[in-house]
N, C-alpha and C positions, 0 to 999 in steps of 0.2 A: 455507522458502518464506514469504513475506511479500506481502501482500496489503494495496494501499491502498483506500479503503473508498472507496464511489461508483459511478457508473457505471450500468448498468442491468441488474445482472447477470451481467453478463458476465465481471466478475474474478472472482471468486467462483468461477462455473462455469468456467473458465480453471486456477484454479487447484486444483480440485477435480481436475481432469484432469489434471495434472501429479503432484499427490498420490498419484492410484490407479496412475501410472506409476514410482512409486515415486522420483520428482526429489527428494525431502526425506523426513526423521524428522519433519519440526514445521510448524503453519502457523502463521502468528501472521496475527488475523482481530482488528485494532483498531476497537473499540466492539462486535464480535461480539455479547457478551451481553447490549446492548440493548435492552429492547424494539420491535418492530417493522421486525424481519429476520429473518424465519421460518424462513428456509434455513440464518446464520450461530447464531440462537440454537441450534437442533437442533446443531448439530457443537458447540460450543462447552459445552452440557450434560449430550452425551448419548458415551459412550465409543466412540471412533472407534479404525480400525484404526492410526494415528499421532496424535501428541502434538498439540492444541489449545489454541493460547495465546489469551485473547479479552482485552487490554488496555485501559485506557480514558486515550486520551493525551488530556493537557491541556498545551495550547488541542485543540481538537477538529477540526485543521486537518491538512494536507497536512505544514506543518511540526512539526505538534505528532507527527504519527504519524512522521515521518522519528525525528524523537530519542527516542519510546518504542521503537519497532522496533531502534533503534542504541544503547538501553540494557540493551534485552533480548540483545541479539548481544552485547554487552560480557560481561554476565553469563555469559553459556553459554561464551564462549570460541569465539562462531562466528568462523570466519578466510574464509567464503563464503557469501553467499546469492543467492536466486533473487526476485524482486521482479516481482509481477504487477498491472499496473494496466491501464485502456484503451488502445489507440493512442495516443487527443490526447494523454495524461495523463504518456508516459513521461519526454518530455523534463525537465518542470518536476520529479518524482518521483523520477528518477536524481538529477538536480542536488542536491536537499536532502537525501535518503540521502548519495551520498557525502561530501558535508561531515560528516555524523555517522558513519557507518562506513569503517573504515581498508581492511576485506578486499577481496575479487573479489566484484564485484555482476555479475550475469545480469538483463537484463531484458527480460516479456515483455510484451508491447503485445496487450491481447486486444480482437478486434473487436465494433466494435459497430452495433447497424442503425438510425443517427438520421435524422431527416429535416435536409432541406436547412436549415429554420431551429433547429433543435435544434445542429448542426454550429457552424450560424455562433454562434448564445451560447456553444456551449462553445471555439469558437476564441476571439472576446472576450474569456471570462474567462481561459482560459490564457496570452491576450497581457498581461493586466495583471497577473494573479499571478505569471509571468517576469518582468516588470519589478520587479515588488516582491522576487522572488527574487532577481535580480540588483544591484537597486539599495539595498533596505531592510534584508532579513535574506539579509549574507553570510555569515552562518557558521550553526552547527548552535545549532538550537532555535530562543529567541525570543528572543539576545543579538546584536547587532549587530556 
């Protein structure tokens, strides 16, 4: 289970509940041991009932977490994962995972309660970070 980081809580508790359903062995929770995410730091340092990966991708972007997430499945020999971000979030999210992972991706869109103008900035910025996915960085990571 792989979790991109953002949102308002919502991935997080998404895929916490996926976890306790027992849908994976592993979470991987990039930037998790950050300071200043009280929920991800606790899993991240304290022994949970499954494996807690807490990575720190660089760049510290959507794309930078697609190619630590798709180095860490390289490593393990994962051939499947399950990928939990927001609704807005999944299109652009899927797109850059699979350019870096070869297996079966599952993705799930967890919702969230924005207001009307919180929507429209987050449609905005995913209209221009598609673009830049599509047009600037096509391939996996931050090579072109």
């Amino acid at each position: 289970m792989v979790l991109f980081v953002g949102g308002r809580g919502e991935r997080l508790e998404a895929a916490l509940g996926l976890m306790r359903d027992r849908a994976a062995a592993v979470l991987v929770i990039p930037n998790g041991a950050l300071n200043g995410w009280p929920e991800a730091n606790a899993l991240c340092s304290q022994p949970q009932a499954f494996e807690v990966l807490c990575p720190n991708p660089d760049p510290d972007t959507t794309i930078g977490e697609a190619h630590e997430i798709a180095s860490l499945a390289s490593e393990r020999g994962w051939e499947s994962m399950v990928m939990v971000t927001s609704r807005y979030h999944v299109s652009r999210a899927r797109l850059l995972l699979e350019r870096c992972f070869d297996g079966d991706l599952y993705a799930i869109g967890a919702e969230t309660d924005l207001s009307f103008s919180d929507w429209s900035a987050r449609a905005w910025h995913e209209w221009w970070a598609n673009l830049d996915a599509h047009v600037v960085h096509r391939s996996c990571g931050n090579s072109q």
